[in-house]
N, C-alpha and C positions, 0 to 999 in steps of 0.2 A: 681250347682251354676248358675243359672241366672241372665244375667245384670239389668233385670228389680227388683231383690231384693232385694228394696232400705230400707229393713228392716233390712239385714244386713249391712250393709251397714252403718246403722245409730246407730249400736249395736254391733260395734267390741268389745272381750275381749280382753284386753291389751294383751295376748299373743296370740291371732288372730295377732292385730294390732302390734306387735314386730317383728314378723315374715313376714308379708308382709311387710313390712317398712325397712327390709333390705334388701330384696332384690330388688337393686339398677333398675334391668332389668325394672320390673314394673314403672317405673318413667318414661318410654319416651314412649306416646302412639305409640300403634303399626301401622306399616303404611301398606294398603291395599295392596300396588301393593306388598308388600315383600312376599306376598301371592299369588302373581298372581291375585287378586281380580278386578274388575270392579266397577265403580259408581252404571252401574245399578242392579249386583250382590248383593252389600248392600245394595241396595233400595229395592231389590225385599224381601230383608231380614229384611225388617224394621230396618234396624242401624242404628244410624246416620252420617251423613257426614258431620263435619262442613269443615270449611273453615282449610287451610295448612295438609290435605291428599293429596296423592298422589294415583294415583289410574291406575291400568293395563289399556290399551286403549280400549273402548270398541268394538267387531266386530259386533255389530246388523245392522249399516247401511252396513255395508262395504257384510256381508251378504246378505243382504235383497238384493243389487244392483245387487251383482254378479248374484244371482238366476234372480233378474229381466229383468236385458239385454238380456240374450241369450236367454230366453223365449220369449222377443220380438221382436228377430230378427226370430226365427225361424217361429214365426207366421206372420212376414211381406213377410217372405220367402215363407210362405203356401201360401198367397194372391198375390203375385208379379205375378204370370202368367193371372190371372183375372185384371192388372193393364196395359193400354195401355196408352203411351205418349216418350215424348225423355227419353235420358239416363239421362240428368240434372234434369228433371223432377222427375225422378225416386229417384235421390239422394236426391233432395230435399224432396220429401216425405217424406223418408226416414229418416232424420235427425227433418224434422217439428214433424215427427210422435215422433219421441225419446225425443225432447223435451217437446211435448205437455204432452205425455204420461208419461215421468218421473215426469214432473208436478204433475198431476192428481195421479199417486202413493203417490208421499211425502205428498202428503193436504189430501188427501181421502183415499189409501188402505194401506200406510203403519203405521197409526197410528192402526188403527182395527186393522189386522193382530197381529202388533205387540202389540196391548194390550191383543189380546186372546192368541196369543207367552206364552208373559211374564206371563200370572197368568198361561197356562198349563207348564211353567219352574218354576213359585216360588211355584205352587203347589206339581212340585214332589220334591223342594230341601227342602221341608221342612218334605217331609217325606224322604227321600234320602241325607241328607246335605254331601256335598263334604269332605273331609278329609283338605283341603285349609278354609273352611267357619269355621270349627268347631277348627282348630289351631287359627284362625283369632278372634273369639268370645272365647277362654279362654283367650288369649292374651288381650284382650278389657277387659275383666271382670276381669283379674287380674291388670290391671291398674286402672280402675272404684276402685277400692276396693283397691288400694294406694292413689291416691287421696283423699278418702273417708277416710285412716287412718291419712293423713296428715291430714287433716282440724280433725281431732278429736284429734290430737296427739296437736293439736295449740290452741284448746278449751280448752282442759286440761289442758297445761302449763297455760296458762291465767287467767284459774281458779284459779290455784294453786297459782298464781305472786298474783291473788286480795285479798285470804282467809288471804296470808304470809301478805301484809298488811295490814288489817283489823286488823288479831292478834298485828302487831308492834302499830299501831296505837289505839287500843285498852290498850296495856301495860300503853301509854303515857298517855292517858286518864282516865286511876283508877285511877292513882297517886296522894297524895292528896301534900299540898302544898310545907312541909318542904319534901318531897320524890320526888317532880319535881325537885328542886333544886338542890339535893347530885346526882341523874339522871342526871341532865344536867352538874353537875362538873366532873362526870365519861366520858363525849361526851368530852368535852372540853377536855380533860386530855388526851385522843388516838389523840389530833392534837396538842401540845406541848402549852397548854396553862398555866400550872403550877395552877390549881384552887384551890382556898382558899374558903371554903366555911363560910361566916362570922356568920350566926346563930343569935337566941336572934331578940330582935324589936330595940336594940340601932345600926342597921347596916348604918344606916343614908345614905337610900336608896341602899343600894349596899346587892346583895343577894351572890355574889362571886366577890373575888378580883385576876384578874389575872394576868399572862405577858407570853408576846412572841413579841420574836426577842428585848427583851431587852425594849420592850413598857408596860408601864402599863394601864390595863385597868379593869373596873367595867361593871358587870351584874349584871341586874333587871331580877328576872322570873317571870313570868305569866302565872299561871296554871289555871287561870279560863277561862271559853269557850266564853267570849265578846273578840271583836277585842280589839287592844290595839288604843286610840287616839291621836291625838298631843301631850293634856297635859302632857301622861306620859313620849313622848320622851323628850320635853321642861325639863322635871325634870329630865329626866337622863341625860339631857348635862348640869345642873346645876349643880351635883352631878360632874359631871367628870370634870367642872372649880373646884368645891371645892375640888375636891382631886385630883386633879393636875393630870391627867389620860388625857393619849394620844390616848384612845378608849374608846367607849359602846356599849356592847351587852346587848339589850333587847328579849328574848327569851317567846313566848308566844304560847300559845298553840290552842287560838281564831284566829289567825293571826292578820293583821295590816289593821289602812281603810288608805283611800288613803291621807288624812288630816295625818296622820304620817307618811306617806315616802314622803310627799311632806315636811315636817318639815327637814325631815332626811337628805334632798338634799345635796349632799357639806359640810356633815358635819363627821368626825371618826365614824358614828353611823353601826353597823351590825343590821340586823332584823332576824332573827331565828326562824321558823315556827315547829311545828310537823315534818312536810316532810323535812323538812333541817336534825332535829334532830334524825332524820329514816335514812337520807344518811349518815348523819356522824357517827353513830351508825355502817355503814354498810363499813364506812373507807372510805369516801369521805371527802376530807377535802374542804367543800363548803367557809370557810372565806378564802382559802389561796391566794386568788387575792389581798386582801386589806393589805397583807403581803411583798407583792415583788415589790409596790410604794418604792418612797424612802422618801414620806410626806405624809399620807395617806390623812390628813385631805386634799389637794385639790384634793382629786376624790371623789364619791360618792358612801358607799359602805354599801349603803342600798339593804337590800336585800327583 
């Protein structure tokens, strides 16, 4: 299993992806220094390092120095007898030489050195990988590959949340007119609306006559796919002075233009859309704010 197998990766089978997804461990990348690892140990490994790794400290300078000073005292020390002047003079050389010269390492020999170092180390660790690189890189790769099940496992759901409604919303949409209506008194009726579905063409606008909390009120449905306009809200509050009804729901399945909620302002009117009638469907009860006024008509409970 290699981390660069971003083909699996992109192609878990659900019980691949069941089984890494439980277990928990793979959820918190692994951190290098638990390993004993260095920065430049996973560089030299092409891994990547981003940023909130912790990382063992590495010895290459701390190396390199040690080896460098006493090789260069010892060679001041060959030369010191061919050196004539005071004893401060002496010292002073001495230290000019160590800092000249430590200089002249850091800018010039220890980057060489250390770049032909580092490829003759990353060349044998990659035929020779340490027992620490290869716990560290299955560790990496079973996290890569929870990661990788999350975001597939969050595809899916999402998938599934948009097909579920598509089908809801599909049901609402065969429906032809008198089967929106006995639909919509089934919605009404799981939020204690008591629906009376009135039938026939003499309903004198009213497609169900209902009541709750002791209110009476009339529904108009609307199972064709145009928005609904002012005029027909203006005729459903006609409708409910004429029959004495202290609410209207208009439920439409086009939804509403904005010339009928701007009608609706401040007035007992509910709006009811497909998606309302899909939450309520699912036992959301989306009217019950305009229930717990204690005068509904002065709030606005268009929806």
């Amino acid at each position: 299993m290699e981390t660069s197998d971003q083909t699996r990766k992109d192609n878990l089978t659900p019980t691949e992806q069941s089984a890494i997804l439980t277990n928990r461990a793979a959820a918190v990348r692994p951190q290098p220094v638990d390993y004993g690892l260095t920065y430049d140990a996973l560089d030299r490994n092409n891994l990547a390092t981003p940023a909130g790794l912790t990382y063992k400290e590495s010895s290459g300078w701390k190396l390199f120095f040690a080896i460098w000073l006493p090789v260069y005292l010892v060679v001041f020390a060959l030369l010191a007898p061919n050196l004539r002047g005071t004893v401060s003079e002496f010292v002073l050389l001495l230290f000019v030489g160590l800092i000249v010269g430590g200089w002249l390492v850091v800018v010039y020999v220890y980057p060489i050195v250390w770049g032909v170092v580092r490829a003759c180390i990353a060349a044998y660790e990659r035929r020779h990988p340490s027992a620490a690189m290869l716990a560290y890189r299955r560790a990496l790769q079973l996290h890569e590959l929870y990661v990788a099940a999350e975001r597939q496992a969050e595809r899916t759901a999402h998938e599934v949340e948009r097909a579920l409604l598509r089908q809801k919303r599909s049901y609402w949409e065969g429906l032809d007119g008198y089967e929106f209506e006995r639909a919509t008194a089934e919605v009404l009726k799981q939020h204690q609306f008591n629906p009376r579905v009135t039938g026939g063409s003499a309903d004198g606008g009213v497609d169900i006559e209902v009541t709750r909390s002791d209110r009476k009120g009339v529904v108009q449905c609307k199972a064709h796919v145009a928005c609904v306009g002012p005029h027909t809200v203006r005729d459903l509050f006609g409708v409910m002075h004429h029959s004495r009804a202290d609410f209207g729901i208009i439920v439409s399945r086009g939804g509403f233009t904005k010339g009928a909620i701007d009608f609706a302002r401040n007035k007992p009117i509910f709006f009811v859309d497909t998606s309302d009638l899909i939450a309520m469907q699912e036992g959301r009860d989306v009217l019950a704010r305009g229930f717990t006024r204690a005068d509904p008509s002065l709030e606005n409970h268009s929806l």
